[in-house]
DSSP file (Angstrom, degrees, kcal/mol; ACC not computed):
  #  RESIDUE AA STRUCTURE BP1 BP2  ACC     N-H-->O    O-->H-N    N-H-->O    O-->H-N    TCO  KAPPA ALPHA  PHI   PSI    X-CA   Y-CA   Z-CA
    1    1 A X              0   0    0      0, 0.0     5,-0.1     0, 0.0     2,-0.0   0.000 360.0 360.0 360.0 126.6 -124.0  -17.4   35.3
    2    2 A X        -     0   0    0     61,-0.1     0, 0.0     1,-0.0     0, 0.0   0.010 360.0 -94.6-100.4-156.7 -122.2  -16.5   32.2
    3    3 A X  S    S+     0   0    0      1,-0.1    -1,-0.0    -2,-0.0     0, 0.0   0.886 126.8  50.4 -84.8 -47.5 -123.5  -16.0   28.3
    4    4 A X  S    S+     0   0    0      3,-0.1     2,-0.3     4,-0.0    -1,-0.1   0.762  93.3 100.1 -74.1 -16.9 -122.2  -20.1   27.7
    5    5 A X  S    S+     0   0    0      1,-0.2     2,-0.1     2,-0.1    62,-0.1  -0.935  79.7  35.1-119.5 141.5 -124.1  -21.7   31.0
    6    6 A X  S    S-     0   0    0     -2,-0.3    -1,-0.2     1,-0.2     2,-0.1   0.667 107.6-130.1 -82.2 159.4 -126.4  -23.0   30.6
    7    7 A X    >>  -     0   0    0     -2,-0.1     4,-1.7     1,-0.1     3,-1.1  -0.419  10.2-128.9 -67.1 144.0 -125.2  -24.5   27.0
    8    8 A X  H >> S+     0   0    0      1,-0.3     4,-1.3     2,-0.2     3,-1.0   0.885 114.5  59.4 -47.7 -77.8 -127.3  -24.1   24.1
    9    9 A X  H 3> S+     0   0    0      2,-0.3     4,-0.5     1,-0.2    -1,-0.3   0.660 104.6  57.7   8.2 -67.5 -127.1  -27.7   23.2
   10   10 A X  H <> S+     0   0    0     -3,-1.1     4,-1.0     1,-0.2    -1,-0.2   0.888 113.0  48.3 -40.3 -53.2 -128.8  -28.1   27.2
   11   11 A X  H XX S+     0   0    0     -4,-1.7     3,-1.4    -3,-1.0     4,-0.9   0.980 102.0  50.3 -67.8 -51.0 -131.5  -25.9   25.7
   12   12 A X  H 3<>S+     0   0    0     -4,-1.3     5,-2.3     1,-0.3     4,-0.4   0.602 103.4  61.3 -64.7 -17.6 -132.4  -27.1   22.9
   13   13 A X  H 3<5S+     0   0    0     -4,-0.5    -1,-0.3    -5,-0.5    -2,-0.2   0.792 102.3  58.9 -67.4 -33.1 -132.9  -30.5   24.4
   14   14 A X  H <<5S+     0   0    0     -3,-1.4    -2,-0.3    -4,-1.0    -1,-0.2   0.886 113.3  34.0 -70.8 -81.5 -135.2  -28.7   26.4
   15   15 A X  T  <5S-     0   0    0     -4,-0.9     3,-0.3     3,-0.1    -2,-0.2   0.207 110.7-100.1 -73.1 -14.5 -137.3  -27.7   23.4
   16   16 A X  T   5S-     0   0    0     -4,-0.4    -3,-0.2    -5,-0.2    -4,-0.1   0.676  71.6 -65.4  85.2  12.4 -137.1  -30.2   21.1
   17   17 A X  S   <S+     0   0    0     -5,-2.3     2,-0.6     1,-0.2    -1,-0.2   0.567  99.8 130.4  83.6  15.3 -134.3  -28.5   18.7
   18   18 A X     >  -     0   0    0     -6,-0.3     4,-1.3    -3,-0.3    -1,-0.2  -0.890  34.7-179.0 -96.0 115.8 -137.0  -25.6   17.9
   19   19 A X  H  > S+     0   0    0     -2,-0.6     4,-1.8     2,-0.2    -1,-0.1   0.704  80.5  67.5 -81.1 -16.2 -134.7  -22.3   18.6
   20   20 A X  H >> S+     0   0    0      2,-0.2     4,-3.0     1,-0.2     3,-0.7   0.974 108.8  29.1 -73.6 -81.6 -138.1  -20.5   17.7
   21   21 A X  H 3> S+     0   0    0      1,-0.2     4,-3.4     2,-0.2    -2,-0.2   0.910 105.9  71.0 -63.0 -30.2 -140.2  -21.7   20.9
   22   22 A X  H 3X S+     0   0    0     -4,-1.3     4,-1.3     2,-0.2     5,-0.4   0.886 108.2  41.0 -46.4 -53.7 -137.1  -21.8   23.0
   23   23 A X  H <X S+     0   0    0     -4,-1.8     4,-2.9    -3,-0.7     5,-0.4   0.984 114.5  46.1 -41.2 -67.0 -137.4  -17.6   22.5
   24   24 A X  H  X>S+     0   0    0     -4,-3.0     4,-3.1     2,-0.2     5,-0.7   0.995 112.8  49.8 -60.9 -48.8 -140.6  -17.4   22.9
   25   25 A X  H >X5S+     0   0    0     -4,-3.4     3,-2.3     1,-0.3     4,-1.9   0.774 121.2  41.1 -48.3 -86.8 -140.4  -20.0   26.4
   26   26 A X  H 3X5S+     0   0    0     -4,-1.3     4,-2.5     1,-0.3     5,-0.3   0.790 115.6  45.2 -54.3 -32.7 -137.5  -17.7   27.7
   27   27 A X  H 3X5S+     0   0    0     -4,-2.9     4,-2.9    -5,-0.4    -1,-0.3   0.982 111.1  52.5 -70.8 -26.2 -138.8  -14.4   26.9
   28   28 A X  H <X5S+     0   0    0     -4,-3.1     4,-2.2    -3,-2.3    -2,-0.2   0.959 121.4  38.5 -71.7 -53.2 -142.6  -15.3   28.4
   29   29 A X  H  X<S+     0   0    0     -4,-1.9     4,-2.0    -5,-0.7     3,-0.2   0.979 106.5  58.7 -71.0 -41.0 -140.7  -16.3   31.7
   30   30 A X  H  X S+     0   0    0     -4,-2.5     4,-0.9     2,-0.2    -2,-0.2   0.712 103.5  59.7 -24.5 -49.8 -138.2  -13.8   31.7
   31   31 A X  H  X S+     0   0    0     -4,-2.9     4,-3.0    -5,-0.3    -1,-0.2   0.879 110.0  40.3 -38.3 -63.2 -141.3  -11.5   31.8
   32   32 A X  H >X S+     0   0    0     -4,-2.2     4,-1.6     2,-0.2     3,-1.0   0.972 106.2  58.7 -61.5 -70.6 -142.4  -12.9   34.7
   33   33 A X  H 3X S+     0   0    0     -4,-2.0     4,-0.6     1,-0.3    -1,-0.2   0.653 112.7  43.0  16.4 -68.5 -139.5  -13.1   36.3
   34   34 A X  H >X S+     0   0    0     -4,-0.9     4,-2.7     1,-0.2     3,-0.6   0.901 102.3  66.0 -73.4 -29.6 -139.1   -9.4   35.9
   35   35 A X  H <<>S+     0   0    0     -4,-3.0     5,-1.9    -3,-1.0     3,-0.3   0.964 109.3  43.2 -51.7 -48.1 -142.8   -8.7   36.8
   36   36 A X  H 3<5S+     0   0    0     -4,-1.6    -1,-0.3     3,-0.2    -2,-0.2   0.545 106.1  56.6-119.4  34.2 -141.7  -10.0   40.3
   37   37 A X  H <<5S+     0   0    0     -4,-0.6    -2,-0.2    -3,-0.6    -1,-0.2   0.687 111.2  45.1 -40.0 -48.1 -138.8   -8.3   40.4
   38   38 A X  T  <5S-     0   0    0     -4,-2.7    -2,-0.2    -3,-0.3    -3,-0.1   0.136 113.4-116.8 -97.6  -2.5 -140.7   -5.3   39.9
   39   39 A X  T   5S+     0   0    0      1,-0.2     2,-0.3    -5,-0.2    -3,-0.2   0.998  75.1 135.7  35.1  76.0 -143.3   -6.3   42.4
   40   40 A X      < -     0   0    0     -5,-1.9     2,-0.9    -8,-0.1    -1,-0.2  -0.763  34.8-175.2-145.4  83.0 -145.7   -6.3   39.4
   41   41 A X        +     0   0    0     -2,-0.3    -5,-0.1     1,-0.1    -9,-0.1  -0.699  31.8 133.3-113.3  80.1 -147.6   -9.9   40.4
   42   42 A X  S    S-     0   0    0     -2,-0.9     4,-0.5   -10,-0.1     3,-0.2   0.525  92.4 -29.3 -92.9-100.3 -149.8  -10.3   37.3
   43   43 A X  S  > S+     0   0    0      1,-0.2     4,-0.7     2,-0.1    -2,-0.1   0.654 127.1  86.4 -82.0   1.5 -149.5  -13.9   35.9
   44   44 A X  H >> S+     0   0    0      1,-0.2     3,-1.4     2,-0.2     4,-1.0   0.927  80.9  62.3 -70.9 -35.9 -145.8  -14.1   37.3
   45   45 A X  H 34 S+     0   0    0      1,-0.3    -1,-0.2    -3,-0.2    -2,-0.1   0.781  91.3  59.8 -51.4 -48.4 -147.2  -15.3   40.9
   46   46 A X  H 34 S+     0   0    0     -4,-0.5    -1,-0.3     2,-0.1    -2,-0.2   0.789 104.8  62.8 -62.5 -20.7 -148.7  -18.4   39.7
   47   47 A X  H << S-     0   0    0     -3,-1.4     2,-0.3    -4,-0.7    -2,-0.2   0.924 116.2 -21.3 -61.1 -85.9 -144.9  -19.4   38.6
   48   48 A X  S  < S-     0   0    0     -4,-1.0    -1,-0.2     1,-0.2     5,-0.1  -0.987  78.3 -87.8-143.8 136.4 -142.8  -19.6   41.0
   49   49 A X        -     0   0    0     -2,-0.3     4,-0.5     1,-0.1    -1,-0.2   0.318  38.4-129.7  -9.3 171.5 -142.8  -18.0   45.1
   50   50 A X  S  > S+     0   0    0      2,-0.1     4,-1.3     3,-0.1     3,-0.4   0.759 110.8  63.1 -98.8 -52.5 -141.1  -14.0   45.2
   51   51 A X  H  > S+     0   0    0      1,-0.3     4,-1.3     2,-0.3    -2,-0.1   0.630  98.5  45.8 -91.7  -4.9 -139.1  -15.1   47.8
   52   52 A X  H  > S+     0   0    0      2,-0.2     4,-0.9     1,-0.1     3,-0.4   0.907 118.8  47.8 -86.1 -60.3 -137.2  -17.9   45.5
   53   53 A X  H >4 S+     0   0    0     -4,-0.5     3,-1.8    -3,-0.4    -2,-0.3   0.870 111.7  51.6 -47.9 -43.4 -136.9  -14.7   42.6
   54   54 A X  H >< S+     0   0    0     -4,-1.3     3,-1.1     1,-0.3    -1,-0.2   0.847  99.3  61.9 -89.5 -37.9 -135.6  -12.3   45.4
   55   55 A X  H 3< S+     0   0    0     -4,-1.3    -1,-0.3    -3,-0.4     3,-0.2   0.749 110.6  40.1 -19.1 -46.2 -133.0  -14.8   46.4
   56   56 A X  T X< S+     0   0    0     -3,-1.8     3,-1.5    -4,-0.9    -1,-0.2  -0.246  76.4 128.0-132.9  40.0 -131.4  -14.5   42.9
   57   57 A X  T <   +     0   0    0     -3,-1.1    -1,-0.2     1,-0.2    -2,-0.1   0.589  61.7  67.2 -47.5 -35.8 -131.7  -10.7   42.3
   58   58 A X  T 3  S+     0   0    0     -3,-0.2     2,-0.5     2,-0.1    -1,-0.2   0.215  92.2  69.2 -87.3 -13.0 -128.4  -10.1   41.5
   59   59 A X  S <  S-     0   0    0     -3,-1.5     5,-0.2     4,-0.0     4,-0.1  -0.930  95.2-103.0-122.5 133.9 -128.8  -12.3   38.0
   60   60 A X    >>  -     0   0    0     -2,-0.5     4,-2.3     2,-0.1     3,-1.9  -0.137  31.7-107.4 -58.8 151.7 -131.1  -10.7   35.1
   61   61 A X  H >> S+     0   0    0      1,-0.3     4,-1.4     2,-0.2     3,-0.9   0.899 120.5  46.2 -38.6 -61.8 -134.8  -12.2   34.7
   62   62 A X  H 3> S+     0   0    0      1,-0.3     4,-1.3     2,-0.2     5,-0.3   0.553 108.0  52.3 -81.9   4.8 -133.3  -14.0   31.1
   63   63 A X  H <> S+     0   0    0     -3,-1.9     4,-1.5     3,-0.2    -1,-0.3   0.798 113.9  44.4-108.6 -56.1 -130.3  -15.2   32.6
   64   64 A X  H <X S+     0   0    0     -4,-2.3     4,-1.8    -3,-0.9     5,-0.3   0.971 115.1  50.4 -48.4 -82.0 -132.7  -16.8   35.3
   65   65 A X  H  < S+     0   0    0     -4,-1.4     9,-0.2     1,-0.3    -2,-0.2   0.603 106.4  53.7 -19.6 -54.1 -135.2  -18.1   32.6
   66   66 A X  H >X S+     0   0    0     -4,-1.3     3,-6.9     2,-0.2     4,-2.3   0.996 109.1  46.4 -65.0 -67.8 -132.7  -19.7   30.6
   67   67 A X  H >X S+     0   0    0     -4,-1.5     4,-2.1     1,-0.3     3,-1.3   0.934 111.9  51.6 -45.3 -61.7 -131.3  -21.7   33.2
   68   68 A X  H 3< S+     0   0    0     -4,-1.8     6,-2.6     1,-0.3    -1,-0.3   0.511 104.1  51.5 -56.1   5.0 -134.4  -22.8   34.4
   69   69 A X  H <4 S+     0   0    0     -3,-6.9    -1,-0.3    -5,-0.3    -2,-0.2   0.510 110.1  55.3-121.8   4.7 -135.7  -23.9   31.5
   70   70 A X  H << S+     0   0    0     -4,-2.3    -2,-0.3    -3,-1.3    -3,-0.2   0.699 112.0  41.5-101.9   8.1 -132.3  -26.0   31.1
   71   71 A X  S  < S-     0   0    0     -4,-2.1    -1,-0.2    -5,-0.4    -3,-0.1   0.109 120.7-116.6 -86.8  19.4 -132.7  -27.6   34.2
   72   72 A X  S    S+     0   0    0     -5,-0.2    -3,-0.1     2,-0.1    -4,-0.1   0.356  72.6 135.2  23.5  38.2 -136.5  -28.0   33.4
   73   73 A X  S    S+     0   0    0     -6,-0.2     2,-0.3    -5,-0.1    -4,-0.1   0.831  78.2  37.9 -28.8 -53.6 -137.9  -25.9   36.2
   74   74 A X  S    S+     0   0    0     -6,-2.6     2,-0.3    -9,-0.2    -2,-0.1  -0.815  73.8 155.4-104.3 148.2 -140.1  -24.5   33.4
   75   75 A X        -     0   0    0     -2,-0.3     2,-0.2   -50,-0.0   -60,-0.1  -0.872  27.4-108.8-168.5-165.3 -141.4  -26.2   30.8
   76   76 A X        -     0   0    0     -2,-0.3     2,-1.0     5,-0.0     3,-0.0  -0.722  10.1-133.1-173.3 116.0 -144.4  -26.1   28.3
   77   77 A X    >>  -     0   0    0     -2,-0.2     3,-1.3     1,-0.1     4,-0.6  -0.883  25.8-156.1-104.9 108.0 -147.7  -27.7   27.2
   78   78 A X  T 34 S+     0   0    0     -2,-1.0    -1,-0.1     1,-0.3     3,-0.0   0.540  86.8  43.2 -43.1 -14.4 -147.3  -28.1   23.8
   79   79 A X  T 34 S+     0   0    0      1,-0.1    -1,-0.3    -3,-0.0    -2,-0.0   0.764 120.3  44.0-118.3 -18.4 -150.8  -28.2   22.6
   80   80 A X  T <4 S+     0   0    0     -3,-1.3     2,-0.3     0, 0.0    -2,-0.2   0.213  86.0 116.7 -91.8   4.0 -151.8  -25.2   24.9
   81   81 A X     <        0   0    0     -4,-0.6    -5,-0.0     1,-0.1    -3,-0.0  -0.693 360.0 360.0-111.4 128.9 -148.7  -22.9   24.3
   82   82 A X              0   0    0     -2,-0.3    -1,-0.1   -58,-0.0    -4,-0.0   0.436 360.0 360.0-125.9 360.0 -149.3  -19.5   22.7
């Protein structure tokens, strides 16, 4: 996974053309991400299995994030999102 995949354009599609919550969504998963990386299982455990994150070790938490939230692995309840 490079700096262009997934394409912005893919993101934003994602988000609803807000570049503002499109941060916050990557950074909040990214977090998790790293949390169980780190074997640090606070809220990151209710996301998604270790064993899927340990698989993909070799690419940083935001790298993950992003891509998942343009293949819409992750995604958002707008009226509940903080």
């Amino acid at each position: 996974m490079s700096i262009v995949e997934p394409r912005i354009d893919d993101l934003m599609v994602q988000v609803g053309e807000d570049r503002y919550l499109l941060c916050a969504i990557a950074s909040k998963r990214s977090s998790d991400i790293n949390d169980l990386m780190c074997n640090q299982r606070s809220r990151a455990i209710s996301m998604q299995a270790a064993d899927d994150v340990a698989q993909k070790a070799g690419t940083k938490p935001l790298s993950l994030a992003m891509h998942e939230i343009a293949t819409g692995v992750v995604s958002y309840d707008k009226e509940n999102f903080e």
